[in-house]
N, C-alpha and C positions, 0 to 999 in steps of 0.2 A: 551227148557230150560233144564238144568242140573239138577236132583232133588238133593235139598238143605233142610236140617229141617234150623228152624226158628232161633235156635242157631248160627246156622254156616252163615245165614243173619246178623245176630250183629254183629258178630265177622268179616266178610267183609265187612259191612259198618260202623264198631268204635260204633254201637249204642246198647242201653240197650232193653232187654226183660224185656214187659210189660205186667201181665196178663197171661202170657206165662210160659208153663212148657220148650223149646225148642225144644222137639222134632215130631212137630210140621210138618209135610213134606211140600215141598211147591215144584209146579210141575209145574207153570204159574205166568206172572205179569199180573193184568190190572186194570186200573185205571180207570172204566167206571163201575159201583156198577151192574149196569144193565146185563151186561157181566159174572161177577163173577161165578166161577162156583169151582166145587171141587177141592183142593189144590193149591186154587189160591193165590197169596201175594196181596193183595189188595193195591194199592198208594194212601193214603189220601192227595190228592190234592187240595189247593185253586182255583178257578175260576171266573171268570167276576157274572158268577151268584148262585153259592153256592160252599162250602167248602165238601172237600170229608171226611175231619174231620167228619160232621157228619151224615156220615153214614156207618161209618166202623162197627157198629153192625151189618147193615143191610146186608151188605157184607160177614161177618161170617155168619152170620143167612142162606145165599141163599150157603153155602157150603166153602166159603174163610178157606182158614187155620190159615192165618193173615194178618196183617196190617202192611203197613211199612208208621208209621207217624212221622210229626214233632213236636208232642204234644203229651201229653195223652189221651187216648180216652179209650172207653167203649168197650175194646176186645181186646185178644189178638195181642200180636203186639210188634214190634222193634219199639223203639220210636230215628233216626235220632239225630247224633249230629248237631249243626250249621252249616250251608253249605255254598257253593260259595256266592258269589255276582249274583244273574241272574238279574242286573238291564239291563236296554236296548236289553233285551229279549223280547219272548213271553210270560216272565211269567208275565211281567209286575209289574204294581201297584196291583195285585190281591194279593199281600204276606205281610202287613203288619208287621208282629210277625217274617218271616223268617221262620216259619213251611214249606211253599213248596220248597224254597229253601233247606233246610235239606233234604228233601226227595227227590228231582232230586237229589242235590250231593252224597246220598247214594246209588239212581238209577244206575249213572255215576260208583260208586264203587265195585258194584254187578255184573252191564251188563261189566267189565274189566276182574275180575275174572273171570266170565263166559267163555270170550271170549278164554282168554289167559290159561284156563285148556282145552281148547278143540286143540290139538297139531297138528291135521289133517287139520284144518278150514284157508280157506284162505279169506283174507278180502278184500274187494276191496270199499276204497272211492270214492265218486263223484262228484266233484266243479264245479263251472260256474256262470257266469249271466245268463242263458239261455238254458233249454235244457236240465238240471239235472233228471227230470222226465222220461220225454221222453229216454231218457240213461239208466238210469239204469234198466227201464222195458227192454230196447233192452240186454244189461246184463248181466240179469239174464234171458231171454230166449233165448240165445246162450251158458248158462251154466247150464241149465239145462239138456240137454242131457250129459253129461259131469260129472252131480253128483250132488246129493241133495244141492240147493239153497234157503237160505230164501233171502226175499228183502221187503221192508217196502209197506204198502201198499199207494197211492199216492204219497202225498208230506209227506211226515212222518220225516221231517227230520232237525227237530230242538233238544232242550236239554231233549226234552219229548221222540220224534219220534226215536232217535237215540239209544236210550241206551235201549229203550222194543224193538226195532227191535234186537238191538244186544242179547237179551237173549232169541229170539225165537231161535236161534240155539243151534240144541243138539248133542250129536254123533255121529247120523249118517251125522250133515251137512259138507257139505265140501266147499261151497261158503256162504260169504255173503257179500251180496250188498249193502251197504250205501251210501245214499245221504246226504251231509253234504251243511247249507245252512248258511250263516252268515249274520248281522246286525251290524258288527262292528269286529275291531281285536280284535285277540284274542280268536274269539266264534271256527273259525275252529280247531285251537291247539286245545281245550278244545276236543271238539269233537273225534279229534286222539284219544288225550289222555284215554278216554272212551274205543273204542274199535280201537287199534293200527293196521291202514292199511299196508299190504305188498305192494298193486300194489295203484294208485294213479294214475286218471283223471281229468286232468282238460278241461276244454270245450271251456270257453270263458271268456273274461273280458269287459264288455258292459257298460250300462245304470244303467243297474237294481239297485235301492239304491245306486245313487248314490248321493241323496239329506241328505241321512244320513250318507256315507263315505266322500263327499267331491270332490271327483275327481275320473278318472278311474285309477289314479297312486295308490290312494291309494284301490281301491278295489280289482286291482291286488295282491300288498301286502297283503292283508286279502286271497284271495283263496292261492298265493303260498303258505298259512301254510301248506296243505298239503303235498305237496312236501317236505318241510322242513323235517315232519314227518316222513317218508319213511326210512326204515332202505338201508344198504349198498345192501344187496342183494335184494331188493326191487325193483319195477319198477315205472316209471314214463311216465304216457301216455300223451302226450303234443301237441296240435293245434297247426301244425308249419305253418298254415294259419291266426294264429292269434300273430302278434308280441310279444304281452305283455306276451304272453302265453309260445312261445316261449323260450321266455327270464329267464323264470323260470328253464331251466333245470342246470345253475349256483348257483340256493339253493340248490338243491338236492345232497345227497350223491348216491342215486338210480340212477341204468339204465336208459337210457331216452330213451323211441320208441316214434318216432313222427308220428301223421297221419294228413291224409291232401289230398288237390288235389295236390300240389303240388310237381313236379319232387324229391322235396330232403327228403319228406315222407316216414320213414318206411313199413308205411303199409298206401296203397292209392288207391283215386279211378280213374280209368280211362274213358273214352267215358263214362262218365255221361248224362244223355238223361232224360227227364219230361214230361212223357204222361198223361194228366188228373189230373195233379198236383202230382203223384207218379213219385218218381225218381227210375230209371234204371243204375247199373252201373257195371264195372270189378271190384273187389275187387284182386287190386294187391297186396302181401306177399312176405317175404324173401322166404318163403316156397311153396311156387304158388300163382295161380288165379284161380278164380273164378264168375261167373256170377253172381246179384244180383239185383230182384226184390221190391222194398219193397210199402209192402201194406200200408205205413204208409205215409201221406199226409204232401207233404211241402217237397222242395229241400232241407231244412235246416236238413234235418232228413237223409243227406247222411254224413258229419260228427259225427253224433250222433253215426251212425250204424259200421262206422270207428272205433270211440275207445269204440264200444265193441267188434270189430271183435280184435282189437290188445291185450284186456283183456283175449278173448277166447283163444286166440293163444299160450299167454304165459300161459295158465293156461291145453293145454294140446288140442285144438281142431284143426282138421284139416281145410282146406281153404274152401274146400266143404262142411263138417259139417258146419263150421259158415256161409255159404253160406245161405247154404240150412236154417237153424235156422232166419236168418236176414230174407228173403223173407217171411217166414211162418208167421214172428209176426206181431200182430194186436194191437192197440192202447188197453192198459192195464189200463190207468187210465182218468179219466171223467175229460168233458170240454177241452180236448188236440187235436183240431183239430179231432173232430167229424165230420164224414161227415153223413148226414142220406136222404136222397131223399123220399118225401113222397109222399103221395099214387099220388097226382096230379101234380107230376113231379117238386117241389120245393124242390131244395136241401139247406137245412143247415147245415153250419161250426158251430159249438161250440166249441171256444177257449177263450171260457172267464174265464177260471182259472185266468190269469195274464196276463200283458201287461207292456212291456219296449220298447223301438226304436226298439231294433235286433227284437223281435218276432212277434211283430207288423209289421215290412217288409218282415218276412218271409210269414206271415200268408196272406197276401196283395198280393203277390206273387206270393200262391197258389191259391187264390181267382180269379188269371188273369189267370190261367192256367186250374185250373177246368172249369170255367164260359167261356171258349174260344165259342164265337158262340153263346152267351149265354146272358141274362141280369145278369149284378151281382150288389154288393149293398151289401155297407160294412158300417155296422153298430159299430161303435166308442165310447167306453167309455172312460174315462180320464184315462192317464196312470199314476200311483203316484207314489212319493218318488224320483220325478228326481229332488229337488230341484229349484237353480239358472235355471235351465236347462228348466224348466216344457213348457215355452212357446215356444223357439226356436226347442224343441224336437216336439212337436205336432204340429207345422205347418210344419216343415221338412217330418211329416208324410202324412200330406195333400197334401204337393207336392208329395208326393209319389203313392198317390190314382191317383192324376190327371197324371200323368207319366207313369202308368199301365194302363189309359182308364177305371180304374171303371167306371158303369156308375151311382150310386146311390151311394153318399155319406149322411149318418144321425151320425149327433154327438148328443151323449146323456149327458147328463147333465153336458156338459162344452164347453166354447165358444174360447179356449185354439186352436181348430184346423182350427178358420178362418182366410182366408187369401183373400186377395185383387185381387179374380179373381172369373170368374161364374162359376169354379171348386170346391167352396168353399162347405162346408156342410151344408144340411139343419138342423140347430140347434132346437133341441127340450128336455123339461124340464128332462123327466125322464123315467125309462123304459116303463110307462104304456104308454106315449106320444108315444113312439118308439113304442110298439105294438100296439097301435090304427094305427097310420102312416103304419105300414108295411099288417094288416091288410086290410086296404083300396086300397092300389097299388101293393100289390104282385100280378104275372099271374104265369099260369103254366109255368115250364122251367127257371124263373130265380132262381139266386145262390146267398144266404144269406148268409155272412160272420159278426158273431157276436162276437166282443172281445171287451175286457178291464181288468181293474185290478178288481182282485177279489172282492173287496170292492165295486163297482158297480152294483155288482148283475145281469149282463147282462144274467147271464147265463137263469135264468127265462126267457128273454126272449127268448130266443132258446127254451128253455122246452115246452115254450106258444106255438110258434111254429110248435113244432110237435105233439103237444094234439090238432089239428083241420086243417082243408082246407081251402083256397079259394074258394072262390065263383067262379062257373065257367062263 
């Protein structure tokens, strides 16, 4: 972050000094009391289970320089005017008074200045149903050799994650990596707006929410905001394997580079090949090729590695640097297709972050490809937010287990994935059920593939998992 006294925080986000002389330095944001450390600007935030309102003494106390709140409180501190609307957010019902709303939209007003005083800093957004994660880890390590990169840690990348990611960059950064995620129109403009992308990914237009958008037309519409956004000399990297995707290079005033397998891809992969569930492939360029291994499991993760290689490209790196950078990277954020093989030769998947149709068959996919020769045994939690869709989605997925020869299908706590054949799953209430079950019939050598939507909690059971053995 750019050092800022507390003055020059008011006067970029419209709000009054409270308690405060303003010359006050302020060198860090972070909204976690616990974290706070010296010249940090503390975010009095509301939450599901306490308000950060009150502990913003405590916050000064452990070294904060101040507070950026929506109320008065007992410390120095910018006291936020009235802010956006974050209804049908994450911020949710936790903001009755609209105190944490004032303080994301002054967040939003600080992480812009920030961004747009650093003249060096190149932005780079990142949209999709699917894949956003996994992307922007790839990235931001194909641009890191290339020159100092921040990128948010995980999923970081709603109206909280986006704008503290945007004000870790300081002078010397010259990349930043944002993942931008939406819940409705409108949320990605906002996001732009926040910190203005030059170059502009989008991945894919799937499932994912689509029981809160409506349709895949309109969640299209909600990611092309980015594009929209994109200035004239700006770039627009666009899935020309994915139509709707496509179709977006018609909003854009930006260059469009398209990647893809496909012959009419800017930047594409060729002799694609999947040994042990890792794809192998050319990484063809206007500028050359190059060979490309990648350690990162799931065929699905050969378009991912695509439009970071056409990020890297324009951003200054050559085919063999981003070559060599894509092979090298290793899964950077947890529950993403974890592979781990313990000590008695049972390997588990951990991909129960989230769950929609696309990643759910990728992940299935990979499961038939590691587990080749092998027992597998694909563990299912309910995938949400598909709306109308919920039922005819998750038995499409079940024909899909039985289509790939799993051979152990368990659905956990939802009866969503049965279907009318002895391919069906054996349904069981809840994870502890699923790890008594998996407990009792794992042997050494088979392959456990464990997803769902985060809200499931599956992921414990992977963690269970691998804190013990089978009996041999």
């Amino acid at each position: 972050m750019i050092e800022m006294r507390l003055a020059e925080v008011a006067a970029v986000t419209g709000g009054e000094l409270h308690r405060a002389t303003g010359d006050e330095l302020v060198s860090s944001v972070e909204f976690d009391s616990r974290k706070v450390g010296p010249g940090a600007l503390f975010l009095a935030l509301p939450g599901e289970r306490a308000d950060g309102h009150g502990f913003a003494a405590a916050a000064v106390a452990a070294g904060a320089s101040g507070v950026l709140a929506g109320r008065p409180v007992d410390a120095p501190s910018v006291i936020a005017p009235p802010g956006e609307s974050y209804a049908g957010t994450d911020l949710g019902a936790a903001d009755p008074d609209g105190a944490g709303a004032a303080v994301l939209t002054a967040l939003g007003r600080l992480a812009r200045h920030s961004v747009t005083t650093l003249p060096d800093l190149h932005v780079v957004g990142i949209t999709g149903s699917s894949g956003k994660t996994s992307t922007k880890d790839l990235v931001a390590a194909v641009l890191r050799p290339l020159g100092e990169t921040v990128a948010p840690p995980g999923s970081f990348n709603n109206e909280l994650g986006h704008p503290w990611t945007a004000l870790q960059a300081g002078e010397s950064t010259r990349h930043l990596v944002l993942e931008l995620s939406a819940r409705g129109r409108g949320h990605i403009a906002r996001l732009c707006r926040i910190a203005p992308p030059r170059i502009g990914v989008v991945l894919n237009v799937g499932s994912a929410h689509v029981g809160e958008f409506g349709s895949p037309e309109a969640i299209a519409q909600a990611k092309g905001e980015l594009v929209e956004a994109l200035p004239a000399d700006g770039v627009a990297v666009l899935n020309t394997d994915d139509p709707r995707v496509a179709a977006m290079a018609s909003r854009t005033k930006a260059r469009v580079v398209g990647v893809g397998v496909g012959a009419d891809a800017d930047v594409r992969a060729a002799d694609v090949s999947l040994g042990a569930g890792r794809a192998s492939f050319t990484l063809v360029t206007p500028a050359g090729s190059a060979p490309v291994s990648l350690q990162l499991v799931g065929a699905h993760h050969v378009g991912n590695a695509l439009a970071a290689a056409a990020v890297a490209l324009e951003l200054g790196g050559t085919p063999a640097q981003i070559a060599e950078a894509l092979s090298a990277a290793t899964p950077a954020s947890r529950w993403r297709m974890e592979v781990t093989e313990r000590a008695d030769g049972v390997t588990v998947v951990n991909d129960a972050y989230n769950a929609n149709p696309e990643s759910m068959t990728a992940a299935l996919q990979a499961l038939a490809s590691i587990g080749r020769g092998r027992r597998t045994w694909a563990v299912l939690g309910p995938m949400a937010e598909l709306g109308d869709t919920t039922e005819a989605a998750h038995r499409q997925i079940a024909d899909t287990v039985g289509d790939l020869g799993i051979d152990r299908f368990v659905a956990v706590g939802t009866d969503h994935y049965t279907r009318e054949s002895d391919t069906g799953p054996r349904v069981v209430a809840d994870r502890d059920a699923a790890l008594a079950l998996l407990r009792a019939e794992l042997a050494p050598g088979d392959v456990v593939l464990v997803k769902a939507s985060r809200s499931a909690g599956l992921d414990r059971v992977a963690d269970a998992l691998l804190q013990e053995l089978v009996s041999p």
